[in-house]
C-alpha distance (Angstrom), angle and dihedral (degrees) to the residues before:
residue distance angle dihedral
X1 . . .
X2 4.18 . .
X3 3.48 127.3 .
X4 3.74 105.5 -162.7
X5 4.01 91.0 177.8
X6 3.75 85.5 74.7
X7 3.75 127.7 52.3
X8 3.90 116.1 -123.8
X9 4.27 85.0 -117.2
X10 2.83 102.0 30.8
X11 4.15 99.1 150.6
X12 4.02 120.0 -131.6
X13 3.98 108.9 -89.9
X14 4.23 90.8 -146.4
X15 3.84 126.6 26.3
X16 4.10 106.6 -91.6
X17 3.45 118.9 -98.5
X18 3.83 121.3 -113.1
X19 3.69 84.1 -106.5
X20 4.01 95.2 58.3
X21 4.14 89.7 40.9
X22 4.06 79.0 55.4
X23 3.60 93.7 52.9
X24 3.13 106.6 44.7
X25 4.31 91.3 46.1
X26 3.65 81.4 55.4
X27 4.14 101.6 47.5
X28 3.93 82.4 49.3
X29 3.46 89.2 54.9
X30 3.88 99.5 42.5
X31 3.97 83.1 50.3
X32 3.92 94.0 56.2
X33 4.01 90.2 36.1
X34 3.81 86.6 61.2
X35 4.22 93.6 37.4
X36 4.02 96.5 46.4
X37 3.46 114.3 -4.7
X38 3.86 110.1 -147.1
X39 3.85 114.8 -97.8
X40 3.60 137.6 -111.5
X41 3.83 103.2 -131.6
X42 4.14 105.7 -121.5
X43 4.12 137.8 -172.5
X44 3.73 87.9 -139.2
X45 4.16 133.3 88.6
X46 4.06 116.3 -96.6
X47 3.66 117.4 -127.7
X48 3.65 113.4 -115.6
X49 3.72 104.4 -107.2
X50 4.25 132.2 -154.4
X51 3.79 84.3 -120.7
X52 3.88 123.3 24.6
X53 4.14 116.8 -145.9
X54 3.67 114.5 -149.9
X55 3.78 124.5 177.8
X56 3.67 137.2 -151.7
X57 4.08 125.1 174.4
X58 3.35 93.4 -98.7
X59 3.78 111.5 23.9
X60 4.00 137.3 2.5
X61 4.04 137.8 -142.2
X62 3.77 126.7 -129.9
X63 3.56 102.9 -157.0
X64 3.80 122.1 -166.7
X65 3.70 132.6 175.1
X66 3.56 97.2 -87.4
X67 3.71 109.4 6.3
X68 4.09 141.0 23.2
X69 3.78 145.7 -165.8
X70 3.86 117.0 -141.1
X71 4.36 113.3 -164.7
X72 3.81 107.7 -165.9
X73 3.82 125.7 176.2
X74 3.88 123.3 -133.8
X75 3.63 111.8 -174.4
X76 3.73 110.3 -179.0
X77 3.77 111.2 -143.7
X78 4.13 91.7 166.9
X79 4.20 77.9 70.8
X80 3.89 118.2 56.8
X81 3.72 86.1 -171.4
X82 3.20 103.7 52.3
X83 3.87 123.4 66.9
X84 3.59 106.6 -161.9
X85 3.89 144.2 -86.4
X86 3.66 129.0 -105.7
X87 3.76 115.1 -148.3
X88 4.29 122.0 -160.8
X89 3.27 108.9 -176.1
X90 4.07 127.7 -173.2
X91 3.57 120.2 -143.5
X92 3.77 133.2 -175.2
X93 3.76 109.1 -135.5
X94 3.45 131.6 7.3
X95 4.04 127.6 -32.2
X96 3.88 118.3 -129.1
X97 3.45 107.5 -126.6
X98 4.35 121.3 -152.4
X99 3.22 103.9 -95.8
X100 3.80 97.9 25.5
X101 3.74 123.4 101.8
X102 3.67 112.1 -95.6
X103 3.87 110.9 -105.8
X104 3.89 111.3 -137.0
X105 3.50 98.3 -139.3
X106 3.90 94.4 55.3
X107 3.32 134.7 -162.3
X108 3.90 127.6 -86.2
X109 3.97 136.3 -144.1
X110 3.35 108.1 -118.6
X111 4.12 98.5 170.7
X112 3.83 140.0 -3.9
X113 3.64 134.7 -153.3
X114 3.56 124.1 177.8
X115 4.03 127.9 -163.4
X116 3.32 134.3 -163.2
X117 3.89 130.1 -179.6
X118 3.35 124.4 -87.0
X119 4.21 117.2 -116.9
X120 3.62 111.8 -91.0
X121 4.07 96.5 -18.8
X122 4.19 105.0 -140.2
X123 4.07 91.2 -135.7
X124 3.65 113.5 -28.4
X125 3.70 128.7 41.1
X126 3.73 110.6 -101.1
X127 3.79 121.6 -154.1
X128 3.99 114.9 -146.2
X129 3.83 116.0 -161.2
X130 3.78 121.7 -150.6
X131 3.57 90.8 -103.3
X132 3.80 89.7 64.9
X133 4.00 93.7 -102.4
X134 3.42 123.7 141.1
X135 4.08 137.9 -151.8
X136 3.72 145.5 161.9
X137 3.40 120.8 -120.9
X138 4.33 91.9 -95.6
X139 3.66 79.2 50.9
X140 4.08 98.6 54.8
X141 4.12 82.7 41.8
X142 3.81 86.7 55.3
X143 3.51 90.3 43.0
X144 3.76 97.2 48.4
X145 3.55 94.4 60.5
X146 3.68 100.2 42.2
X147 3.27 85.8 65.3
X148 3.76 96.6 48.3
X149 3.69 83.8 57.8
X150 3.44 103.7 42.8
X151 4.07 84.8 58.4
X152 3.63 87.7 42.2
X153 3.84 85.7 56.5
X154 3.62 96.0 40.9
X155 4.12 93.6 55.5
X156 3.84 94.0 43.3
X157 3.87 86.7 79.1
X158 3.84 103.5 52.6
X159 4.21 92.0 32.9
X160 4.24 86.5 52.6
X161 3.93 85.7 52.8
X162 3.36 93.8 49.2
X163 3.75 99.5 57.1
């Protein structure tokens, strides 16, 4: 899904219309809607899950057992031209949350991708990487957790060695 007519930075030529800022806010928060949808707050015990959602205003953490993804929005309102980036980030072990107490072994970036909006989308908000790749936002939720599993995958190995 590359578009090598447009470079992957390419900055907006005119400030975004209220409309565009709209759509955008939106695709960012159909992609965390689909990632961790936000929870109704209960009296009762959660379930331990495989893969834990957690959600922030402007990004969320999948947390598994052994690795995570974290999606965080950075709109940039110092920059009328520029939209905003979205960063997902994989980590190997498990992300420190505020409020949480600080594990000492830590967590580790394993990979980074950022997005940014495409110029004056046609219907839905595209998301170009730096690499010149392109996704909608089921695409970036697709994308988010195959990488979540590939790092999943990739620790199984060394943690089934170690016990």
């Amino acid at each position: 899904m590359s578009d090598p007519t447009n470079p992957p930075s390419a900055p907006w030529t005119a400030s975004p219309t209220a409309k565009e800022k709209h759509a955008v806010q939106r695709s960012v928060t159909a992609l965390l809607d689909s990632l961790a949808p936000e929870r109704v707050v209960k009296r009762v015990e959660r379930l331990a899950v495989p893969v834990e959602q957690h959600r922030t205003p402007s990004g969320c953490v999948l947390q598994a057992a052994t690795a995570a993804v974290s999606v965080s929005w950075f709109p940039d309102p110092a920059n009328d031209a520029i939209l905003g980036e979205l960063h997902i980030v994989v980590w190997r072990g498990i992300v420190s949350r505020r409020g949480s107490p600080k594990r000492p072994e830590g967590a580790a970036v394993t990979k980074e991708l950022v997005l940014r909006p495409v110029e004056r989308p046609s219907d839905e908000c595209v998301w170009r990487a730096e690499d010149g790749s392109v996704y909608d936002t089921n695409a970036v939720a697709a994308r988010c957790l195959a990488l979540l599993e590939e790092q999943i995958a990739h620790d199984a190995p060394r943690n089934a060695t170690t016990s």
